[in-house]
C-alpha positions in Angstrom: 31.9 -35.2 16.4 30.3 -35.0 13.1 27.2 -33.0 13.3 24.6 -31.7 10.4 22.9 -28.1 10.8 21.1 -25.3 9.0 23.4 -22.1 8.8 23.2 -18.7 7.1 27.1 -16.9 5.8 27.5 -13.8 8.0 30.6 -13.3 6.8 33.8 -15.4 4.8 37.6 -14.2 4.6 40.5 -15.7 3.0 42.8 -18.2 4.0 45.9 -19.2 2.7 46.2 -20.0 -0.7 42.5 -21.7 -1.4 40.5 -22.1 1.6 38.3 -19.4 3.3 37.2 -18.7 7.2 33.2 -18.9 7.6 31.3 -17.0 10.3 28.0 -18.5 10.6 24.7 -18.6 12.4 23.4 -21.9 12.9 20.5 -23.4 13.8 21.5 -25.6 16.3 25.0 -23.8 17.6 24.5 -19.9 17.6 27.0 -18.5 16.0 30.4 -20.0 15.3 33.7 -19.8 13.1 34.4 -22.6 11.0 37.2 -23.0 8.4 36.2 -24.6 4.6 39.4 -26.6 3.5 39.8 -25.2 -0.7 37.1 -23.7 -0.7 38.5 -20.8 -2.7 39.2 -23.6 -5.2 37.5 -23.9 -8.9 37.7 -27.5 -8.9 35.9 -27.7 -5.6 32.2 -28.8 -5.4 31.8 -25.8 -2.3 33.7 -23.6 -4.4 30.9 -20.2 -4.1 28.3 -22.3 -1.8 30.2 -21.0 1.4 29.5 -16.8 0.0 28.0 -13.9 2.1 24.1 -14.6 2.7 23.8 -17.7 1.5 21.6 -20.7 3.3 22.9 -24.1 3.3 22.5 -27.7 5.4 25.7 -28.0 6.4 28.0 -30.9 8.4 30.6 -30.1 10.8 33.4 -31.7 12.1 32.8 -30.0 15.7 34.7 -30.4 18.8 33.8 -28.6 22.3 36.3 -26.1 23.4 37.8 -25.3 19.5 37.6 -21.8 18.7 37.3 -23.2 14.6 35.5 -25.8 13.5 35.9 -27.8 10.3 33.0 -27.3 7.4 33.2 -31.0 6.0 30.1 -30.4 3.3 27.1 -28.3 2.0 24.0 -28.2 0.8 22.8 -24.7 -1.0 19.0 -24.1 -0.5 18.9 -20.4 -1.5 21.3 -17.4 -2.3 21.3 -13.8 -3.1 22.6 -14.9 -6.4 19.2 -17.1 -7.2 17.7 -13.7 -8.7 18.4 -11.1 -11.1 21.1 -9.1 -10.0 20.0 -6.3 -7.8 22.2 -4.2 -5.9 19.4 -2.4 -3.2 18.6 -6.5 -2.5 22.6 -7.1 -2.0 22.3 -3.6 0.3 19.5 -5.0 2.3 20.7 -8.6 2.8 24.4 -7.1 3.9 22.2 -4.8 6.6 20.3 -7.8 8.3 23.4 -10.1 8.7 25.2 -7.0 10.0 22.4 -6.6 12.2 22.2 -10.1 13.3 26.0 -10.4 13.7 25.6 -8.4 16.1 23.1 -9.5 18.0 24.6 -12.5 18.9 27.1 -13.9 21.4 28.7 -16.4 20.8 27.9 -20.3 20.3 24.1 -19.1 21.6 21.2 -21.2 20.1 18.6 -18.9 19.1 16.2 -20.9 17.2 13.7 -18.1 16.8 16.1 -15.3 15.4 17.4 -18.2 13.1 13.7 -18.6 12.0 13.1 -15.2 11.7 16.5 -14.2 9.4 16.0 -17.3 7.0 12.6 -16.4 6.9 13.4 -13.2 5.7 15.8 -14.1 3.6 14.3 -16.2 1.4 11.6 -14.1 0.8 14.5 -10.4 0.4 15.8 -13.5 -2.5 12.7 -13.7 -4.3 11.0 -10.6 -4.4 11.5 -8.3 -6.7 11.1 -4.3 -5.1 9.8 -3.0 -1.5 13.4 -4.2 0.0 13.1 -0.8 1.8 9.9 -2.3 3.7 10.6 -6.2 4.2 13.8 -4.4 6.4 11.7 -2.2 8.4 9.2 -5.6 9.2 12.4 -7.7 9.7 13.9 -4.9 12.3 10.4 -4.8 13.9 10.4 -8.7 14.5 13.9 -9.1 15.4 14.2 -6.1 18.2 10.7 -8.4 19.5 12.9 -11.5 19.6 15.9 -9.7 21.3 13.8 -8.1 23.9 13.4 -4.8 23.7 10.4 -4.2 21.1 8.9 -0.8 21.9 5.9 0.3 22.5 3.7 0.9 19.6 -0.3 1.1 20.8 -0.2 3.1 23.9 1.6 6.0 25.3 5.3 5.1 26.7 4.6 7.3 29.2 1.6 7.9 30.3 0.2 4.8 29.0 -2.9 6.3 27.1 -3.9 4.7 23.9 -2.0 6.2 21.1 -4.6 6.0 18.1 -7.5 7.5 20.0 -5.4 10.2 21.9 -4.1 11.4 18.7 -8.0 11.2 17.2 -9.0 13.3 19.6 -6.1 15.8 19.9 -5.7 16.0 16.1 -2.3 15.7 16.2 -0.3 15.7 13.3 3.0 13.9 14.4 3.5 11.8 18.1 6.9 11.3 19.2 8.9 8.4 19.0 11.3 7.8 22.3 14.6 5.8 22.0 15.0 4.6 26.0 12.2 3.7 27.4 11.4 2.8 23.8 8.2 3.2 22.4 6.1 6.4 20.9 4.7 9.0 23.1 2.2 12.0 23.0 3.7 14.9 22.4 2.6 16.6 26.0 4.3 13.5 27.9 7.3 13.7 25.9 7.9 17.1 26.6 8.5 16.3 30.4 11.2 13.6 29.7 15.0 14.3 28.7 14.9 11.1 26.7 16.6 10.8 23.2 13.6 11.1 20.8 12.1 11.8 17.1 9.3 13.4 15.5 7.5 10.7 13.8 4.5 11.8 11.5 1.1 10.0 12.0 1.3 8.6 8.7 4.3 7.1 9.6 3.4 6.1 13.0 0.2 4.3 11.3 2.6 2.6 8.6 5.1 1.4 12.0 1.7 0.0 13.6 0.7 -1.3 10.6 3.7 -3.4 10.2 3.9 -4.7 13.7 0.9 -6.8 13.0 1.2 -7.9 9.5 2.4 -11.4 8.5 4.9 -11.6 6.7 2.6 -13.3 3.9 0.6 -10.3 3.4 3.3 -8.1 3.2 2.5 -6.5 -0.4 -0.8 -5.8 0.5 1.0 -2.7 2.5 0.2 0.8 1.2 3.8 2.4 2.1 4.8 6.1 1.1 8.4 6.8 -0.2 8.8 9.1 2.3 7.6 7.6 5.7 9.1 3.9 5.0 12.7 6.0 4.4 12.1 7.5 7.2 10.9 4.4 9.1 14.2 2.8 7.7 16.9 5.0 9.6 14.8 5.4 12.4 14.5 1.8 13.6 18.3 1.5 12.2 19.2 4.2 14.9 17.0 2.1 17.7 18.7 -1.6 17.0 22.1 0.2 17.1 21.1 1.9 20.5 20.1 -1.1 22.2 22.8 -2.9 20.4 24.8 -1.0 22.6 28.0 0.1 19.8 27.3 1.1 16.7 28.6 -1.2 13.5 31.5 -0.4 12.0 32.4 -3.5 10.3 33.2 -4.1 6.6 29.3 -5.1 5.9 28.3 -1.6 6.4 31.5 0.0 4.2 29.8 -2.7 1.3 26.3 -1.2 1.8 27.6 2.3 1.4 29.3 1.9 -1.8 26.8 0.2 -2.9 23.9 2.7 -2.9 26.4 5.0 -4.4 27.0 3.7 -7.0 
């Protein structure tokens, strides 16, 4: 059956002499393998369209019950490689398909995560700086989509509003819990054995902050150094929790020598 599809490159390995095997996300399929016949080759007009990140239309030759389908063409709407060359963008774009790799199971249609990452990525390929903080909005959004979005505005716990609590209190940090997940006062955290962090108010206010901006009016976001790094690792830690492993994949091993260098 020849069928025609959205799809975002997860990942692409060799294959013989001049062909490569895709793992993509589609919009109508989930996630799926599919093998592009010389598409390692010069002379081919997919030769580089079928790369890491990229979003394309593409047609399928699929058939139910193959583990691999057949890529029979492509259309490139935007790539990575659209920009000036930027290696924290090629960091951040290798994190989110990691992310979203693992997210899914199999041939799953998630329209809304599909939104959501091509969304994100077209915007990651044509900014130019804040990488650090269009990650932390896409983590925020996708754990919402997956089902297990914490709890930002009121007390995991005790289920007092956060904002005013800490107003009153004047506390200077809150504490942000991994399972249940959400941020809690520091008095009701103290009584649970829960996996948790510090988290400072300015970063709790940037985290809040974020969960209810549009995307659109992303640079209107006054974000520290400090609190969006730490913001960063922290909700990295969450996805991976709830992810249930943590990634070890080749994605991740990219990422690392990149920011090294």
């Amino acid at each position: 059956m020849i069928v025609k599809t959205r799809a975002v490159v997860l990942r692409e390995i060799k294959y013989r002499d001049q062909s490569k095997i895709c793992t993509l996300f589609t919009s109508e399929f989930g996630k799926l393998t599919a093998i592009l016949k010389g598409g390692r080759n010069p002379k081919s007009r997919l030769s580089g369209k079928f790369s890491a990140g990229n979003v394309l239309d593409i047609v399928l030759y699929k058939k139910n019950g193959r583990d691999i389908q057949l890529i029979s063409d492509g259309s490139l709407l935007f790539s990575p490689l659209s920009a000036e060359p930027d290696m924290e963008r090629f960091a951040t774009m290798y994190r989110i398909i990691d992310l979203i790799s693992q997210a899914l199971e199999g041939e799953e249609k998630n329209l809304p995560l599909f939104s959501l990452l091509t969304g994100v990525l077209e915007i990651l390929y044509s900014t130019e700086e804040r990488f650090e903080l269009l990650f932390i909005w896409f983590l925020l959004r996708m754990i919402s989509t997956l089902g297990f979005e914490p709890s930002l505005d009121r007390c995991v716990y005790s289920g007092e509003p956060l904002s005013a609590a800490a107003e009153t209190m004047m506390l200077r940090e809150l504490s942000f819990v991994m399972n249940p997940g959400g941020v809690a006062l520091p008095a009701a955290a103290l009584r649970q054995i829960s996996q948790q962090h510090s988290i400072t108010m300015p970063a709790y206010r940037l985290l809040s902050e974020l969960s209810s901006t549009p995307l659109s009016a992303l640079d209107e976001v006054d974000a520290g150094k400090a609190e969006t790094e730490f913001l960063c690792k922290l909700l990295q830690e969450y996805c991976r929790l709830h992810l249930d492993h943590t990634p070890r994949n080749r994605n991740l091993a990219v990422v690392a020598q990149m920011l090294s260098k």
